[in-house]
TORPA-4810 file (N, C-alpha, C, O; in nm, 3 decimals):
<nodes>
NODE_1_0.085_-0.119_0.000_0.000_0.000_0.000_0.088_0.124_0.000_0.179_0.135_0.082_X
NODE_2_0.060_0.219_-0.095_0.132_0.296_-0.106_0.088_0.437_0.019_-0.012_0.430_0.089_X
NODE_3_0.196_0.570_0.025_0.109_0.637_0.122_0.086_0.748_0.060_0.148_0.793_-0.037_X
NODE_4_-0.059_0.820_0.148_-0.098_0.871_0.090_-0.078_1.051_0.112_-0.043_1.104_0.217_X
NODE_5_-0.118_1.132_-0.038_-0.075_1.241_-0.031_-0.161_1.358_-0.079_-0.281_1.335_-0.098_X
NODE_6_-0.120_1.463_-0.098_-0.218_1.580_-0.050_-0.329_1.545_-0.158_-0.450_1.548_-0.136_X
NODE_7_-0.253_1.501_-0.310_-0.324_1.487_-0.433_-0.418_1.389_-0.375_-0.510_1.392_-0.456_X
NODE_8_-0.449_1.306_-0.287_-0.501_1.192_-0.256_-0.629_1.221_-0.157_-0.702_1.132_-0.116_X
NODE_9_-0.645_1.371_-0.123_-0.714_1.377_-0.038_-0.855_1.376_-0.054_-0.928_1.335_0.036_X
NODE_10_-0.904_1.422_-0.169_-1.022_1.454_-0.183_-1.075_1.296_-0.208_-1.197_1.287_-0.192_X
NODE_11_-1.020_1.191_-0.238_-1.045_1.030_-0.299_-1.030_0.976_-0.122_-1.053_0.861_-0.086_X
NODE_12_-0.997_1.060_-0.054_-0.943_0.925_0.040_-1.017_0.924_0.173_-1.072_1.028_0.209_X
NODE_13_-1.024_0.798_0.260_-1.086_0.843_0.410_-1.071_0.907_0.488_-0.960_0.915_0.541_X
NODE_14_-1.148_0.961_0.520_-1.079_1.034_0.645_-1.166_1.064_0.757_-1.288_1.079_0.758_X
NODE_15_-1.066_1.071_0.870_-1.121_1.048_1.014_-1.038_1.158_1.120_-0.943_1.227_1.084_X
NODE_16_-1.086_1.157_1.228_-1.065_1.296_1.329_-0.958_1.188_1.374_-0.975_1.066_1.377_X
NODE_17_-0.824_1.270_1.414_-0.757_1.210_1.503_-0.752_1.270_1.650_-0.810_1.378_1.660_X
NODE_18_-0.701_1.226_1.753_-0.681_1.261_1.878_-0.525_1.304_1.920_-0.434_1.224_1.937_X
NODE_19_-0.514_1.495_1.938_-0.408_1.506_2.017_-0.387_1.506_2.139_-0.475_1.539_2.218_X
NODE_20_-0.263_1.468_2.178_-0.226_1.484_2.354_-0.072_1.589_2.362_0.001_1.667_2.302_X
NODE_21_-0.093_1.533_2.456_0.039_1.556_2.552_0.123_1.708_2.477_0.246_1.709_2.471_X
NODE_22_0.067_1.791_2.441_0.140_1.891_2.348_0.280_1.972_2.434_0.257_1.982_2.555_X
NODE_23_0.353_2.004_2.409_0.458_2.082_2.467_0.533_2.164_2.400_0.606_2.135_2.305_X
NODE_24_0.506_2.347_2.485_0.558_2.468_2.413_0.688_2.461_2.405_0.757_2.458_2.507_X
NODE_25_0.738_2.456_2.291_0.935_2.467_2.317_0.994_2.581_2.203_0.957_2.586_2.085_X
NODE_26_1.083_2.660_2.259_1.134_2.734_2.176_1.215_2.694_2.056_1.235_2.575_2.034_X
NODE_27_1.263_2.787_1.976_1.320_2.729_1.814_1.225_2.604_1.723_1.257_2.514_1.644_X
NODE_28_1.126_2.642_1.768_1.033_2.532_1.639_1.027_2.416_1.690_0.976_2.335_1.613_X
NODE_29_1.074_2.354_1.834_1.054_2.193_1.886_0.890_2.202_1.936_0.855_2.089_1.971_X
NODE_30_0.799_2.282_1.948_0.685_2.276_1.967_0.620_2.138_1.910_0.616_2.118_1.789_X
NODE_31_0.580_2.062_1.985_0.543_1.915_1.935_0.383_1.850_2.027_0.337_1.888_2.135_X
NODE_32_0.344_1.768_1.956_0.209_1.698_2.013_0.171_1.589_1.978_0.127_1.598_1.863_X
NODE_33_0.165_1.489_2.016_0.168_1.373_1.970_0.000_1.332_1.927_-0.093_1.386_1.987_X
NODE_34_-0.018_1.252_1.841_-0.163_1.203_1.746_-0.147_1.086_1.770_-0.039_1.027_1.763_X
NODE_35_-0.264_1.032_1.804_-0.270_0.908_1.799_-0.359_0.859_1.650_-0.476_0.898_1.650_X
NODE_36_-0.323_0.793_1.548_-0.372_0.773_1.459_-0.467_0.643_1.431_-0.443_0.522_1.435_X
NODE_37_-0.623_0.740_1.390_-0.757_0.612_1.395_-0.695_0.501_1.321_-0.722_0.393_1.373_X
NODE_38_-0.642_0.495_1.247_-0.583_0.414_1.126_-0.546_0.296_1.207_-0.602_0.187_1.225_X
NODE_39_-0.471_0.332_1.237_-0.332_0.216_1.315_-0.321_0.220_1.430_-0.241_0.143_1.484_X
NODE_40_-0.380_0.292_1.489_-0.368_0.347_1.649_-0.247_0.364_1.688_-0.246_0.394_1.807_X
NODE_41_-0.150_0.359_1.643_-0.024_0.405_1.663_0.016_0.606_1.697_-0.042_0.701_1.643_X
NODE_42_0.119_0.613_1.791_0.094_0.776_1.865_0.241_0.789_1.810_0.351_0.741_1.838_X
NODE_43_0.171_0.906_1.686_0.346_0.917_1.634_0.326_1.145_1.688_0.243_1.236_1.693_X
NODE_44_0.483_1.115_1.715_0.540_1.308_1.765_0.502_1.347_1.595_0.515_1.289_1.487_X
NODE_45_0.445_1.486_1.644_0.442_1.570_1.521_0.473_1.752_1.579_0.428_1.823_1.670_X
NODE_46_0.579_1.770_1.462_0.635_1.903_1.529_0.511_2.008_1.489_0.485_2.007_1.369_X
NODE_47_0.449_2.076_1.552_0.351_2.193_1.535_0.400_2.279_1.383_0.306_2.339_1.329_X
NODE_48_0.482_2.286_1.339_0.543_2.360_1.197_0.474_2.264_1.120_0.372_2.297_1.060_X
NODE_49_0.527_2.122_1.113_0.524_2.061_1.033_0.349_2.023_0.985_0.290_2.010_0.878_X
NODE_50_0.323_2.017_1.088_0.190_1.956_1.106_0.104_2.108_0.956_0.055_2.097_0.844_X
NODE_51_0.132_2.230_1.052_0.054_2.362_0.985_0.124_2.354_0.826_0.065_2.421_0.741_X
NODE_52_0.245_2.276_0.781_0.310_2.275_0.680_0.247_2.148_0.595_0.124_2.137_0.590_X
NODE_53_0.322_2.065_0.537_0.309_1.948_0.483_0.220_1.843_0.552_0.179_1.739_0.501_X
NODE_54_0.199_1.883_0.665_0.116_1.730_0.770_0.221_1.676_0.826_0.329_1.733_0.842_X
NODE_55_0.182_1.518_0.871_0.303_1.465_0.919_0.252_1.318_0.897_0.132_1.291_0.909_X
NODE_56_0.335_1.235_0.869_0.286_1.120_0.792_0.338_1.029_0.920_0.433_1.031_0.998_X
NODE_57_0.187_0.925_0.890_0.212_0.807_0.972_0.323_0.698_0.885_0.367_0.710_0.771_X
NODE_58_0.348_0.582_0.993_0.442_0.456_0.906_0.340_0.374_0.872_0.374_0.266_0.822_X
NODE_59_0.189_0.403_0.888_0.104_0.321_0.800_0.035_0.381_0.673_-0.067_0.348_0.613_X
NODE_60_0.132_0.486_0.652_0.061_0.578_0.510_-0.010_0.665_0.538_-0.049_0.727_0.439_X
NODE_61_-0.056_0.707_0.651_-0.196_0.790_0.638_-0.070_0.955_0.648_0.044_0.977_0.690_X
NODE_62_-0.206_1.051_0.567_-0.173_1.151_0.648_-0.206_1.259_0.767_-0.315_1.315_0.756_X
NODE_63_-0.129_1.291_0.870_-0.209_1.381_0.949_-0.211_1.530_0.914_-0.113_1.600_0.889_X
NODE_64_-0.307_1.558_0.917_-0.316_1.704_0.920_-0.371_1.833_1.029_-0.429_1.805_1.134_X
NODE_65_-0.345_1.964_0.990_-0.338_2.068_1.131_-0.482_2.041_1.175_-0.505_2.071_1.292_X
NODE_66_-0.583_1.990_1.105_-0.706_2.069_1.146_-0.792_1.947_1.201_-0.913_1.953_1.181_X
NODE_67_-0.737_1.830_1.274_-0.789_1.720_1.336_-0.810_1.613_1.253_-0.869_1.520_1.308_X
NODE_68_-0.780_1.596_1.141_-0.804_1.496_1.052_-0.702_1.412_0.986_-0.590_1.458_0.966_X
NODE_69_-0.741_1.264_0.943_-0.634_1.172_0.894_-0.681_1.115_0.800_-0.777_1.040_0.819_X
NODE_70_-0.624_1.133_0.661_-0.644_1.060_0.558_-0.539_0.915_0.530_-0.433_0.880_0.581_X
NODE_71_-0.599_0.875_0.458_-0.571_0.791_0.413_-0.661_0.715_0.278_-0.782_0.692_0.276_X
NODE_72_-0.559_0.685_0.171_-0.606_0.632_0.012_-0.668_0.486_0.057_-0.632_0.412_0.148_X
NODE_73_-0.748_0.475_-0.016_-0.839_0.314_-0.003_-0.673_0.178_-0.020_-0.563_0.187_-0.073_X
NODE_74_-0.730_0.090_0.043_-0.616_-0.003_0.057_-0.645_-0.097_-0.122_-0.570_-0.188_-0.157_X
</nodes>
C-alpha cells in the first residue's frame, strides 16, 4: 500500500484524530503527539510541520493541522 498524499485527499478516508500531551518549546521543537484512527499508533508531530506538509504516519496515512487523517483506499 502505497502512502498517501495531498493529491489523494479529496479520494481518500478520512477520520478525526486525537491530540495529547502537546509541549511549548522554543526554536520550532513545539510538538504533540496524534494518535492515529488508522493504526492506532501515537506518532510526535512538530507543530510547523503539522501547519506545513502534515506529518505522515508509518502506515501511510496523512495527518493534518485541522484534526483529521487521511488515508487512500487499501
Amino acid at each position: 500500500m502505497g502512502k498517501t498524499t495531498y493529491k489523494d485527499i479529496g479520494t481518500a478516508e478520512r477520520r478525526e484524530h486525537e491530540r495529547t500531551d502537546g509541549y511549548s518549546v522554543a526554536s520550532g521543537r513545539s510538538h504533540c503527539y496524534i494518535t492515529c484512527p488508522f493504526c492506532g499508533e501515537s506518532v510526535k508531530a512538530y507543530l510547523w510541520s503539522l501547519a506545513g506538509g502534515g506529518k505522515r504516519c508509518t502506515c501511510g496515512a496523512l495527518h493534518d493541522n485541522y484534526g483529521h487523517t487521511h488515508k487512500k483506499a487499501e
